[in-house]
C-alpha positions as CSV (number, residue, x, y, z in Angstrom):
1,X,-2.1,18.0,-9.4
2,X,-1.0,19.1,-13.2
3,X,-4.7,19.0,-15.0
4,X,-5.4,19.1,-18.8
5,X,-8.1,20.1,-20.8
6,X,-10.5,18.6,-23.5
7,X,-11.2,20.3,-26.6
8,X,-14.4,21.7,-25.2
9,X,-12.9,23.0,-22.1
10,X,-13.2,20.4,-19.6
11,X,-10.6,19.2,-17.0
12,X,-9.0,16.3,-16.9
13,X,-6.6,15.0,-14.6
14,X,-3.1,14.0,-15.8
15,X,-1.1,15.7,-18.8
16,X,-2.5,17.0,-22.3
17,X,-0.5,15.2,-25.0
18,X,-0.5,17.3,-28.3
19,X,-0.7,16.1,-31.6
20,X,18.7,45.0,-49.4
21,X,19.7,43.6,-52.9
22,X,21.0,39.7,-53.0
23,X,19.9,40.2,-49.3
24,X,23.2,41.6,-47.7
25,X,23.8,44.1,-45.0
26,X,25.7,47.0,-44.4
27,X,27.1,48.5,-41.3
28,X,26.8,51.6,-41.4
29,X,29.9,52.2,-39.3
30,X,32.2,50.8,-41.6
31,X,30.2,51.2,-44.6
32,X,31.2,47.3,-45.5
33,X,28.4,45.0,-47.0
34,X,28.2,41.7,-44.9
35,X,27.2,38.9,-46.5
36,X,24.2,36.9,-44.5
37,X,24.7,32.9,-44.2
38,X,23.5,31.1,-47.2
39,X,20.5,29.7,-44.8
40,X,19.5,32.5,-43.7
41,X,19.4,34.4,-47.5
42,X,17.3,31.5,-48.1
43,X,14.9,32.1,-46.1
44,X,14.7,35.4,-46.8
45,X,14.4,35.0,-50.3
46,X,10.8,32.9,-49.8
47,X,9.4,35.8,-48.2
48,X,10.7,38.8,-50.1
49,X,8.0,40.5,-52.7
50,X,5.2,38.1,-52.2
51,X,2.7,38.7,-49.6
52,X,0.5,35.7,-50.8
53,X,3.3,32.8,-50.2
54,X,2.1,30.9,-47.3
55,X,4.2,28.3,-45.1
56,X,3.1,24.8,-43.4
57,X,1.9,25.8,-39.5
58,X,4.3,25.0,-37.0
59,X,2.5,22.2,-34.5
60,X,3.6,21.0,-31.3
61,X,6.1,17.8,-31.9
62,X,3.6,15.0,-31.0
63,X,6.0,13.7,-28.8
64,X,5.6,16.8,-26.7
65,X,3.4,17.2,-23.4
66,X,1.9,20.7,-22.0
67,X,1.7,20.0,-18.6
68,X,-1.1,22.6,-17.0
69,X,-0.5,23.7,-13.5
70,X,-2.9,25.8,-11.9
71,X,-2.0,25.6,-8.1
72,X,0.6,26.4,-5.6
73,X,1.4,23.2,-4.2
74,X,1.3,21.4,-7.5
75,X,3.7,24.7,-9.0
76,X,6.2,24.1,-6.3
77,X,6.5,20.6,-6.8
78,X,7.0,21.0,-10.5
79,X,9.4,23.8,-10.1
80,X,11.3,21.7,-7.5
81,X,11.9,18.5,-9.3
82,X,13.1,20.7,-12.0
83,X,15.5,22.8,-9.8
84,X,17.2,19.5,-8.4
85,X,17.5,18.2,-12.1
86,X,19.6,20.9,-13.2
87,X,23.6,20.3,-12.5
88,X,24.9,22.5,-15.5
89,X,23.6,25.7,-17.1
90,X,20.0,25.2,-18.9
91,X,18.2,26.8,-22.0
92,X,15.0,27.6,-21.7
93,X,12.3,28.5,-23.9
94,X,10.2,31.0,-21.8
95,X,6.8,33.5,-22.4
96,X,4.2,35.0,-20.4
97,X,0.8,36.0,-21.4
98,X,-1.9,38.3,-19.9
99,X,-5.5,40.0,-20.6
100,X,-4.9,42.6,-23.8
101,X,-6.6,46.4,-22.6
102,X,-6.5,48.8,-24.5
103,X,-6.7,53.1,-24.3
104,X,-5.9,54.0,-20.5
105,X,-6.8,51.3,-18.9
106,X,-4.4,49.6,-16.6
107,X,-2.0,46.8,-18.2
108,X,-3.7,43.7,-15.9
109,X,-1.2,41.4,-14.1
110,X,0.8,38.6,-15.6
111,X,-1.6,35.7,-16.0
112,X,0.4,33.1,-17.6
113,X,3.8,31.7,-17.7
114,X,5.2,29.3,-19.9
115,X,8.7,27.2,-19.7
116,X,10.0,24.8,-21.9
117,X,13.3,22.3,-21.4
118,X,13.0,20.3,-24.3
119,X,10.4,20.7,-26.9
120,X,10.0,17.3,-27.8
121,X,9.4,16.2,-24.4
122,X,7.6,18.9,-22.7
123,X,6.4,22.4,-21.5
124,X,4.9,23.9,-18.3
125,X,2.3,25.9,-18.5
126,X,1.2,27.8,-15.0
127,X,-1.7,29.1,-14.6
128,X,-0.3,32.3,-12.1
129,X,-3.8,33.9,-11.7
130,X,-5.6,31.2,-10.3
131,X,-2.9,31.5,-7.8
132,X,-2.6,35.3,-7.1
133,X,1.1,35.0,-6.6
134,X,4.6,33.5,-7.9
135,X,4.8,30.1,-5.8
136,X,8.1,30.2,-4.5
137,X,10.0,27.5,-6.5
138,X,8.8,29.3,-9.9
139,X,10.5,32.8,-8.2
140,X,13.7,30.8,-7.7
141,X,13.5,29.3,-11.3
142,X,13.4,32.6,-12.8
143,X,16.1,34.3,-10.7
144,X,18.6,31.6,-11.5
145,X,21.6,33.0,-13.2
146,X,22.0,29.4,-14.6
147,X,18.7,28.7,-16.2
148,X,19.0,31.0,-19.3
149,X,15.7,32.2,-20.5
150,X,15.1,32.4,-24.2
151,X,12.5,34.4,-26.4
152,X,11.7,37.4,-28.1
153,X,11.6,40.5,-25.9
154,X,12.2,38.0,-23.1
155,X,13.9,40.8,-21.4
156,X,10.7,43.0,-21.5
157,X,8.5,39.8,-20.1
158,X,10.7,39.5,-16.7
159,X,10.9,43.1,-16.4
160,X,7.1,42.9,-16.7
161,X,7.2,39.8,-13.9
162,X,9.3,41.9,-12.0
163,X,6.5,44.8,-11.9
164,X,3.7,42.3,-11.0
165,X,5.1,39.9,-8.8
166,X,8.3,42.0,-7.0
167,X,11.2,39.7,-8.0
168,X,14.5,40.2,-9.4
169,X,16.4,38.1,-11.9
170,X,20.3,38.6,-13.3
171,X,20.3,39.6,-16.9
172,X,23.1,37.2,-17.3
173,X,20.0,34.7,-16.8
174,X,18.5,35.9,-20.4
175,X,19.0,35.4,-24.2
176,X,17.6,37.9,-26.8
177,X,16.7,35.8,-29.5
178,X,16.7,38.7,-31.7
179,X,19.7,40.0,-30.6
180,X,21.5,36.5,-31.1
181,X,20.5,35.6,-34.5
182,X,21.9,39.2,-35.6
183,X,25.2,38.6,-33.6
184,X,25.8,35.1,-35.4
185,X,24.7,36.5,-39.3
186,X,26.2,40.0,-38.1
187,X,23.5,41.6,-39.6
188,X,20.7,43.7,-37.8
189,X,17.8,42.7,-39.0
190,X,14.5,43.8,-36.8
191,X,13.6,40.1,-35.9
192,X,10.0,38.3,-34.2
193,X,9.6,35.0,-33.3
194,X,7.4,34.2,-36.8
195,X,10.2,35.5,-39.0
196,X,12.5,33.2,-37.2
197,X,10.5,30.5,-37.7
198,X,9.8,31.1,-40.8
199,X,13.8,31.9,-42.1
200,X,14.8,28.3,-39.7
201,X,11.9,26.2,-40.6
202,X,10.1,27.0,-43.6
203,X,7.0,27.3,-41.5
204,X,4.6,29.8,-40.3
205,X,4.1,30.3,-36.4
206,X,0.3,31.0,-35.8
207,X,-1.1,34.3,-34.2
208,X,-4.4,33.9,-33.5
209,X,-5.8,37.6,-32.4
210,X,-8.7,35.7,-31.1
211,X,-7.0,33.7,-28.7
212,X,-3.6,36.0,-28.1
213,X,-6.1,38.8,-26.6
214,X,-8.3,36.3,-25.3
215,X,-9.2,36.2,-21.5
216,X,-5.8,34.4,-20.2
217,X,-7.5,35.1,-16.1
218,X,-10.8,32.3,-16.7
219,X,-10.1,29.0,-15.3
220,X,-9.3,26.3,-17.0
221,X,-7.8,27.5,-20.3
222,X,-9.3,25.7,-23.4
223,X,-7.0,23.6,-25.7
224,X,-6.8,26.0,-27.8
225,X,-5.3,29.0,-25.3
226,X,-2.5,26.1,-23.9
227,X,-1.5,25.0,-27.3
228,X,-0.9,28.7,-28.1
229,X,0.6,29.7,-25.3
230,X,3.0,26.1,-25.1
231,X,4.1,26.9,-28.5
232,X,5.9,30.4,-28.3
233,X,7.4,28.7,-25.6
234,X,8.5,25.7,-27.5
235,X,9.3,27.4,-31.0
236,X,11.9,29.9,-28.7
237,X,13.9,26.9,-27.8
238,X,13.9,25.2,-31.2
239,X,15.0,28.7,-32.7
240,X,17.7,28.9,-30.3
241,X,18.7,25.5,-30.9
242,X,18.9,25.5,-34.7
243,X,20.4,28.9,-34.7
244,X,23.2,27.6,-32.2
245,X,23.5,24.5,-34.3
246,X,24.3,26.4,-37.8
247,X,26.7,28.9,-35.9
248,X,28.8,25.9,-35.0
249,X,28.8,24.3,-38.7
250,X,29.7,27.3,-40.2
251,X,32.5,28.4,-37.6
């Protein structure tokens, strides 16, 4: 059974409802200057040379459930109902989180995983260590070829989940965010998921240190660990979205 949490921590059945000059490029190849789209100079121009401008904070779309799963039956059957729903290739926003260690001490297990299909409806939040193991409907949903995962270094959290968990997934399967907001402004800008936001929105995506290398292992998380983690997941997709969105108006 999906569970949510209370602001203090406690459990609750049921589903947590949440509130270079004129900015151009150059290849280097050719030597040519490309000329970024006019959004995205815009958005560069708000943050260029001033460190103190500061942007609303993204929130979870109040329309939007996190849906907490921290068991195998109740991961399978979420997994499942989302497997048969798909006739068509799906976009995913998708993230992972775990316990931060530092020095020479062994990188711990993914603890976390995060999906979303539609961040104004939803995203899945599943709890792995309170399972000890990838349930098998999750494995099949991130080895599908046709359910395209989404994120920033996306391709470096699978690899990870391939490490900890021993499964393999096509890398036809995965979207660079990075990589694909560079190949529509042809430019090669050294993107993360806040800059993106920041550039598309006008708002800032919140890193909390406190939280981000928080323990992600403790059962249940606190609000304040699934709104973080449900939100890199959902701000992925909406970047993706919006950036697939402008490519097509200004084909």
């Amino acid at each position: 059974m999906a569970t949510t949490s209370k602001s203090d921590g406690t459990p609750v059945r049921g589903i947590l409802k949440t509130s270079k000059s004129n900015h151009d490029q150059i290849d280097l190849k050719s030597k040519k200057v490309r000329k970024l789209p006019a959004w995205m100079q815009k958005g560069k121009a708000k943050g260029q040379g001033n460190s103190k401008i500061t942007f609303p904070i993204l929130k979870i779309p109040s329309t939007c459930q996190i849906i907490y799963s921290h068991n195998e039956n109740d991961c399978n059957s979420i997994c499942s109902d989302f497997l048969d729903s798909i006739n068509a290739k799906t976009y995913i926003g998708f993230d992972i989180e775990w316990p931060v260690k530092y020095l020479c001490e062994k990188e711990p297990p993914t603890a976390v995983i995060q999906i979303c299909d539609d961040p104004m409806r939803r995203c899945f939040v599943f709890h792995i260590s309170c399972i000890g193991f990838l349930p098998t409907s999750l494995k099949k949903l991130v080895e599908r070829n046709d359910i395209i995962k989404v994120g920033l270094n996306v391709q470096g959290d699978l690899y990870k989940l391939c490490r900890d968990f021993d499964i393999c997934y096509p890398k036809s399967g995965v979207l660079e965010l990075g990589d694909f907001a560079n190949k529509v402004t042809r430019s090669s800008e050294k993107w993360s998921l806040a800059r993106l936001v920041t550039f598309l929105f006008g708002q800032e995506l919140p890193k909390i240190d406190d939280i981000r290398k928080g323990d992600w292992t403790s059962y249940p998380l606190s609000s304040a660990q699934l709104e973080y983690a449900a939100l890199d997941a959902i701000a992925s997709l909406m970047v993706y979205q919006e950036i697939e969105k402008r490519a097509k108006q200004i084909e």
